[in-house]
N, C-alpha and C positions, 0 to 999 in steps of 0.2 A: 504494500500500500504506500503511494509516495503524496505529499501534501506538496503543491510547488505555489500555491499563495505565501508570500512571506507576511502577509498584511494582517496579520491571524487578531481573533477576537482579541479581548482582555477578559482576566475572569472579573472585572467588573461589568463589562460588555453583555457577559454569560449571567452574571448576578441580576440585573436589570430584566432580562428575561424572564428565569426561574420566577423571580417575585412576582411581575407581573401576572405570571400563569397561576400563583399559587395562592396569590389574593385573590382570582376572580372566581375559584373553585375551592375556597377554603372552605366554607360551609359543609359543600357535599361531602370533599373529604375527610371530614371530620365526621362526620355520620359514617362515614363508611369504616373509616378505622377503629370507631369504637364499638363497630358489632360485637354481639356476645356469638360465644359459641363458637369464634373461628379466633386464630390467632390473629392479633390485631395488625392490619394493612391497611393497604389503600394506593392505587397507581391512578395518573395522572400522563395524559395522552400529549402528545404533541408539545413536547414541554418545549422545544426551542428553535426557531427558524432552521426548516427545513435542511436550506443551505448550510447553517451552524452543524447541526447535527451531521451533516454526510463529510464536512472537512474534521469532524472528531474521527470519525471513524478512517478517514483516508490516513490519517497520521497515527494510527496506531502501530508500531512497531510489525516487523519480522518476527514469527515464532524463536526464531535462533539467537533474540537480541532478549526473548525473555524468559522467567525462571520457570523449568520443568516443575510441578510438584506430581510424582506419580505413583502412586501404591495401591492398594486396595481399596483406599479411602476417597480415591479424586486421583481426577485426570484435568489439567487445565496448565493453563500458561501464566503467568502472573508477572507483575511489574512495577514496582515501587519509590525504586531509586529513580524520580522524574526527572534530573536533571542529567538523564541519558538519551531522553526520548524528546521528541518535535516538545517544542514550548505550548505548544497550543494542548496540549496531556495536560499538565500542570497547571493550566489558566484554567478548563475543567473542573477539573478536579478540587482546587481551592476558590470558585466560584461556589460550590455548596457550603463553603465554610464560613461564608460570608454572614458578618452578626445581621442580618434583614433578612438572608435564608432561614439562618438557622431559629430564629425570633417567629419568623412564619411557620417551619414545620413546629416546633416548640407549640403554637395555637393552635394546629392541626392534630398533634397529638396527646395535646393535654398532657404533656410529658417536660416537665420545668428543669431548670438549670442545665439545661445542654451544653452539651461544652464539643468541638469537632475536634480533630485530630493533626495536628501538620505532618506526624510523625506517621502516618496511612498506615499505623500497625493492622493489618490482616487486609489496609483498604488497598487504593490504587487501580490499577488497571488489571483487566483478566479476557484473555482468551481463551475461546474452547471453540476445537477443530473436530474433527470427524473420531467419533469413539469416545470424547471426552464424556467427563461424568463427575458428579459431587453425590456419594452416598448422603441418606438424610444425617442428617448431624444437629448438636445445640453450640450457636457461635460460645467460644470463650469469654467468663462473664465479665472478664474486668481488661483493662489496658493493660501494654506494656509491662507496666512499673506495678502492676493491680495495688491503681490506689483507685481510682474512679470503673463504674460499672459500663460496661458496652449495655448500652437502651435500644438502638436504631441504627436499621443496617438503610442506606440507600441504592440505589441500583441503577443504574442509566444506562440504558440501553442502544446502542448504535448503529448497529449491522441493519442497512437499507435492503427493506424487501424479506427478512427473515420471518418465515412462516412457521406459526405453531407445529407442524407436522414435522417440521428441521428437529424439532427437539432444543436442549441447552434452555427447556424452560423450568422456572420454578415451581417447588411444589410444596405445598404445606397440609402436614400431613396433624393435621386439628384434631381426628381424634386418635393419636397413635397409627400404630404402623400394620394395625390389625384392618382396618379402614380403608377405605380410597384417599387418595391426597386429592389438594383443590389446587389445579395448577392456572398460573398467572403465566401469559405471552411474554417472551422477552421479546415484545413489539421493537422495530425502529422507532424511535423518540421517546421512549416512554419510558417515566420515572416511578417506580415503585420504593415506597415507603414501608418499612417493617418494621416490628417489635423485634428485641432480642433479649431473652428471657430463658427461665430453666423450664420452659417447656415448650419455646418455639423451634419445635423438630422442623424441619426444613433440608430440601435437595434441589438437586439441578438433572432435569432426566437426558438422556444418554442420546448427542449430536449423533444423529443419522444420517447426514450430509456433506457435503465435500466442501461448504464452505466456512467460515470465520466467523461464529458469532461474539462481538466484541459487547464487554461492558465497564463501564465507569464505576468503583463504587466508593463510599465514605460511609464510617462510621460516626456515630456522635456516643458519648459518654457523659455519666451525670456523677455524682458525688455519691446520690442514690439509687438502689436499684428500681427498677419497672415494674418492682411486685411489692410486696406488703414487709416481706422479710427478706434478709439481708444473706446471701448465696453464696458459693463460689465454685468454679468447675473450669474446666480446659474444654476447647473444643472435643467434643464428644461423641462420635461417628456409630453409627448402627446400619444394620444390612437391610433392603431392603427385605418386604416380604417374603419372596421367593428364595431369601440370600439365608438360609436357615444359619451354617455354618458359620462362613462368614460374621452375621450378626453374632455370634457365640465369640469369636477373637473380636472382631471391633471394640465390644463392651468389656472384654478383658485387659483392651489395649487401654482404654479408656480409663478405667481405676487406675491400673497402672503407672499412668500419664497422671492423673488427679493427684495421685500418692505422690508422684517426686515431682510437683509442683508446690504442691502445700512445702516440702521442706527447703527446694529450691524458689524462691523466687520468680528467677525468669527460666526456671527451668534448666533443661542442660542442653539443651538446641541453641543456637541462637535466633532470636524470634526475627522475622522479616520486616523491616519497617524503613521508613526511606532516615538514612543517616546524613545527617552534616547540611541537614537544614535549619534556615534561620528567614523562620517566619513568624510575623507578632500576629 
């Protein structure tokens, strides 16, 4: 994908946008994400001129230029460190982080003291190609440094022309993994807003297609959790239903991982997050 506009937005440019769309539909989304009975969302269509949107997605990186994560757990491409990739990634990306974004989604979710992230711990940029896949999982509940909780995952979607039937969409599996999931399009333009909680199970089903479905994402964090009581857990993977076995290691991987977290900090991995930025 090559972007040869050098004239690129600004993410103030991108900010002005967002807000605009997100004031004039704050209402409905805000009914929508506080349904009972489904894990709390809500997606938002056409979030930014047209044009904007398809030079996000032309300047997306080379598979080769970004990080493999592959195991039983996920297949996808991922991309953090922005100041590798076209500037116009990075104007994106901290366009949602903007205090007028994030003050809007804040009234949309009835979810207070947000706080974004510069350091795109788990956020950033992600592809997924033909084969790829995210087993259902619960994002990790706290930051980095787990002093503040992950509340709300964001999702922008890129890829011009990507059909439900491609696959690489989300799915939220509301009453467990016994159930059907409710899956949401990773439509071109469309911003999907999520809860992130110890029980928003959630996956990405398995690209059938031979092309690139790209997405933007950011998380936001608060001081406090998104539930009544105060949690804490590593990303936490389960197998789908058919994945009997599988799901039996996942959830052993899982304790495992939760065990030498609580005594490690940041764990013994080192966590992926864009380093040697300096953004206020």
């Amino acid at each position: 994908m090559k972007l040869t506009n050098i004239n690129y937005p600004t993410k103030h440019d991108y900010a002005v946008q967002i807000c605009k769309k997100l004031e004039q539909y704050k209402d409905e989304l805000h009914k929508e994400f506080i349904k009972k009975e489904q894990i709390n969302s809500c997606y938002i269509d056409d979030l930014l001129d047209e044009n904007y949107a398809k030079e996000i997605y032309q300047a997306f990186p080379q598979i080769e230029n970004l990080l493999l994560l592959k195991d039983i757990r996920e297949y996808k491409y991922v991309g953090m460190q922005m100041n590798k990739y076209h500037p116009i990634l990075e104007e994106i990306i901290y366009a949602f982080q903007d205090s007028r974004v994030v003050s809007l989604i804040s009234e949309i979710t009835s979810i207070k003291e947000l706080l974004p992230d510069k350091y795109l711990y788990a956020g950033g940029i992600s592809l997924m190609s033909k084969d790829c896949f995210l087993n259902p999982h619960l994002d990790n509940s706290h930051d980095k440094d787990r002093k503040n909780y992950r509340v709300l995952n964001l999702l922008y979607y890129v890829t011009p022309d990507w059909k439900q039937e491609y696959g690489g969409n989300l799915e939220l599996w509301e009453q467990g993994l016994k159930q059907n999931c409710r899956t949401i399009h990773s439509k071109f333009n469309r911003l999907v807003i999520m809860i992130t909680n110890k029980s928003s199970l959630h996956s990405v089903s398995k690209v059938n297609h031979q092309g690139q479905r790209c997405c933007v994402s950011n998380y936001y964090f608060s001081p406090k959790p998104a539930e009544s009581n105060e949690y804490f857990h590593v990303t936490s993977f389960r197998g789908r239903p058919e994945q009997r076995l599988r799901d039996i290691v996942l959830q052993g991987d899982a304790i495992l991982r939760n065990g030498i977290r609580k005594i490690f900090t940041h764990g013994i991995r080192k966590p992926h997050y864009y380093q040697n930025v300096d953004r206020k």
